[in-house]
N, C-alpha and C positions, 0 to 999 in steps of 0.2 A: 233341208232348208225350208222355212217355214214361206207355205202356198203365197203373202203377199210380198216378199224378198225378193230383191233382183241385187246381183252382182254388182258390184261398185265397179264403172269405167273412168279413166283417165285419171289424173292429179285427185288423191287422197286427201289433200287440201282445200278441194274443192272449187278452187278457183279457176278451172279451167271444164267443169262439166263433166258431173258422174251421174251415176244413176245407184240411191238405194234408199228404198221405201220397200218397212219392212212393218209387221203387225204391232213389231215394238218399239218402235219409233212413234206409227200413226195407230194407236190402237181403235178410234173413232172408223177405223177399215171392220172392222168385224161389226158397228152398231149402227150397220147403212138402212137402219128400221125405218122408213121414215114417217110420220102422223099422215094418215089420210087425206086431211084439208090441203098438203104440200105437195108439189110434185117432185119428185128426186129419184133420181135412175141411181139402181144399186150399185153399179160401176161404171164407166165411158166403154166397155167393150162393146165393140159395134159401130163405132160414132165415128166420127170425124170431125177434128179442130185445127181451126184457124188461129196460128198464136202468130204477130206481127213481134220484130225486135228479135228472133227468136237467135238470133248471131252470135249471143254473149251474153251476159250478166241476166239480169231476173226473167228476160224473155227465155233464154235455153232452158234456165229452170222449170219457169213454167213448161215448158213444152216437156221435157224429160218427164216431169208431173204426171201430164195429161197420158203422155206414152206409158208409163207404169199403170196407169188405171187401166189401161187397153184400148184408149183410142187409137188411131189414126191420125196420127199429124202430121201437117201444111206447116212446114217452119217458113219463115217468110222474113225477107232480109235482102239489101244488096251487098253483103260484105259477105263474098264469094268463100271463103278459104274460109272463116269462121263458122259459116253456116255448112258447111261440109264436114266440121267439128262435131256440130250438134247433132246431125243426121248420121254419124259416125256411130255417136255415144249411144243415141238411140238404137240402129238398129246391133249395136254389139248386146246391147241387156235384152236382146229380142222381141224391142219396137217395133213399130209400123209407121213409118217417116215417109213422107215427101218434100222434096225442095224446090222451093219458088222464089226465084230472085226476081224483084223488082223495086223501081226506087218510088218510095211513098210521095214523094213532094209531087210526083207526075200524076193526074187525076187521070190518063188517058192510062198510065201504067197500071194503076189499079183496078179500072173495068177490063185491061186484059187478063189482070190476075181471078180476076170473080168470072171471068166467064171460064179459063180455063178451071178451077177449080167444082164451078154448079156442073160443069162437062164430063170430070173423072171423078166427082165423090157420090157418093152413092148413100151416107148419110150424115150430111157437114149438121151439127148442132150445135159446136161453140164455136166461139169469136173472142180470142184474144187481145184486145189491143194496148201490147206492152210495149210499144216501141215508141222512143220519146226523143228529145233534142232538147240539152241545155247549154245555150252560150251567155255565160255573163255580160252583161255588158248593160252603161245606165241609157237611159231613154237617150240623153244629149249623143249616145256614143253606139245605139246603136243600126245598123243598116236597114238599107228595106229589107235587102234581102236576108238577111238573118230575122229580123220578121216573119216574110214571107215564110221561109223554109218553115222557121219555130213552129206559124201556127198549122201549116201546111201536114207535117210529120204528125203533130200530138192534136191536133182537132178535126182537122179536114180529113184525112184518110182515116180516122175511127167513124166519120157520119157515112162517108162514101163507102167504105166496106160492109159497116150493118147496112146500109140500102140495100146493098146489092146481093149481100147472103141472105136477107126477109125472109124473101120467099123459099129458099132452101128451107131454112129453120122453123117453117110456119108447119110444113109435113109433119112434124111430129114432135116438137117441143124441142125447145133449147136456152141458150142459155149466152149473152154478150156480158163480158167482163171488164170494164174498163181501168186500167190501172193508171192512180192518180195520185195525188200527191198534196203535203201540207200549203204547197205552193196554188191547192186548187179553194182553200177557203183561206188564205193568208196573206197579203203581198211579201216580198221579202227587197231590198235594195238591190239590185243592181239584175232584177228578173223579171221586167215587165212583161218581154216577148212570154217567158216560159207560163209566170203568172196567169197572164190572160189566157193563154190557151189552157193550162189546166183548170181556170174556173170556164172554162168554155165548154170543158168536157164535163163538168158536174153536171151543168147548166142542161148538155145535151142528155144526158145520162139520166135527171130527172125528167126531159120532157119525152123522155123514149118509154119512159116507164107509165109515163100516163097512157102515152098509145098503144100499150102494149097490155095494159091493164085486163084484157078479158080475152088473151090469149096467151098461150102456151109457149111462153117466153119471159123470162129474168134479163134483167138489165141493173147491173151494179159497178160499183168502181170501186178498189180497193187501192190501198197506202200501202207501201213497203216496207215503210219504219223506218228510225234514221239508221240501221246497219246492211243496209245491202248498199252495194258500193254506188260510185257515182255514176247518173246519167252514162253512157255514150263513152265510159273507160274502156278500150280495146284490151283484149285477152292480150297484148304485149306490153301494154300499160300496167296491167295488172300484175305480170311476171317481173317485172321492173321498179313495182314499188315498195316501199322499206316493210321490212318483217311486223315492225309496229302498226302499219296501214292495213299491210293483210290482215292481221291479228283482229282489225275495229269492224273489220266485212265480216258479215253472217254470210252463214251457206245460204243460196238462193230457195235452195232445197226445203230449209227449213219452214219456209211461207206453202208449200205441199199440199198440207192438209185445206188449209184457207182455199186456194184456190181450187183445188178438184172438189170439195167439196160447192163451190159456186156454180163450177161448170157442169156441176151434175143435177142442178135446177133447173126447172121446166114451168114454170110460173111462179106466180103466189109472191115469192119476195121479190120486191122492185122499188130500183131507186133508191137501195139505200147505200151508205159508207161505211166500208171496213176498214180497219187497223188490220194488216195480216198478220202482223205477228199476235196480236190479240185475239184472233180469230182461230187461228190455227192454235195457241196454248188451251185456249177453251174444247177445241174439237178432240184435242189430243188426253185433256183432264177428266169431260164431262161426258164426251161422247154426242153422238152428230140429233140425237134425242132432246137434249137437254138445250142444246145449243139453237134446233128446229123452236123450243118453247121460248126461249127467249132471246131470238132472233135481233126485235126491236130496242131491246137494251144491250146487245153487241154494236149495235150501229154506231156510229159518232153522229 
């Protein structure tokens, strides 16, 4: 089995969390060359990351991601059972998982989460924040509290968590990823809560990158395309819905490359927006060289 392959766990459908990243899937693994003026760690072995969401859909991805590279990962989630899924699938392909339940909407829940995590990591360098909240509903119809939670979940706990990791990530470079969405430079009817909070996360994601500017830290937000399934669909949701539905879901997997390669950024790019699935076709065609040169015309 070739050296970057790992075992496929669970549902060969993929819809419930496997792990395989392989050299011929992600060929941009063997051209981790990167130009001197960039920072970029040849692999996450050694690291530790923080992926939020990480219970189901594009968050376990990402996380299984990170875990194939050789990080260390903090999955983080309150949906008990699913995130014991994640941290399953991981340490079966011979991860390195930890599990951290806590509920994001709690600001008080989240500094207990940063303190226990700066306490047992020993070198956190990325910062995930995949975990989102979408309820439709129009301005006339909908609550505070759906408000509250919306902007609470997808803005407030991405500012409050990079606070509080900073300084962890300042030791030795690293790398926040914020995953965002058409809904962050677009209105759409019936999404203002979710709206505003995803252009709240551009907004913050630009002004991190200014302050971030002449230190050894990346700050970007990346889109997931329209085929990775919806916001906040449970893994029983997912088992439940018509063969045609599954069929229109991409593997979470497949955005892979996009993201390990962001988390393996240590300065230099900042603030910009990714398409993943454009990001990772690029990384996987031209290789992580080619892709380093022209960085600024992958952006959107």
């Amino acid at each position: 089995m070739d050296g970057n392959e790992v075992e496929p766990v669970g549902n060969p459908g993929g819809h419930r969390g496997h792990l395989r990243l392989c050299a011929r899937q992600l060929p941009w693994f063997r051209l981790c060359l990167a130009r001197g003026d960039v920072g970029l760690r040849n692999s996450l072995a050694g690291t530790e990351a923080v992926v939020t969401g990480a219970g189901r859909g594009l968050g376990r991805g990402v996380a299984l991601a990170l875990a194939a590279d050789g990080a260390r990962v903090w999955v983080c989630d309150r949906t008990t059972e699913e995130l014991d899924e994640t941290a399953a699938a991981i340490e079966q392909a011979g991860g390195q998982v930890q599990i951290l339940r806590f509920d994001l909407t709690e600001i008080a829940a989240c500094h207990e989460a940063i303190t226990e995590v700066k306490t047992k990591a020993v070198h956190l360098q990325v910062l995930v924040n995949a975990a989102a909240v979408l309820k439709e509903a129009e301005v006339a119809k909908t609550s505070s509290e759906d408000w509250t939670s919306t902007l609470a979940i997808n803005l407030t706990a991405p500012f409050v968590l990079t606070q509080g990791f900073l300084p962890s990530m300042l030791e030795k470079g690293g790398s926040v990823i914020n995953v965002s969405s058409r809904a962050g430079i677009a209105p759409f009817r019936g999404e203002a809560a979710y709206c505003a909070s995803k252009y709240g996360l551009e907004a913050l994601t630009k002004c991190l990158a200014l302050e971030f500017d002449t230190l050894p830290l990346s700050v970007n937000t990346i889109t997931p395309g329209l085929h990775i399934k919806p916001t906040g669909l449970t893994d029983k949701q997912t088992v439940e819905a018509t063969p045609k539905q599954q069929q229109q879901w991409a593997d979470p997997l497949e955005l892979a490359p996009a993201f390990t390669f962001l988390a393996r950024l240590t300065g230099e790019v900042q603030g910009l927006r990714f398409n993943g699935e454009r990001l990772s076709a690029a990384l996987n065609e031209e290789g992580v060289n080619s892709v380093l040169a022209r960085i600024n015309e992958l952006a959107e």
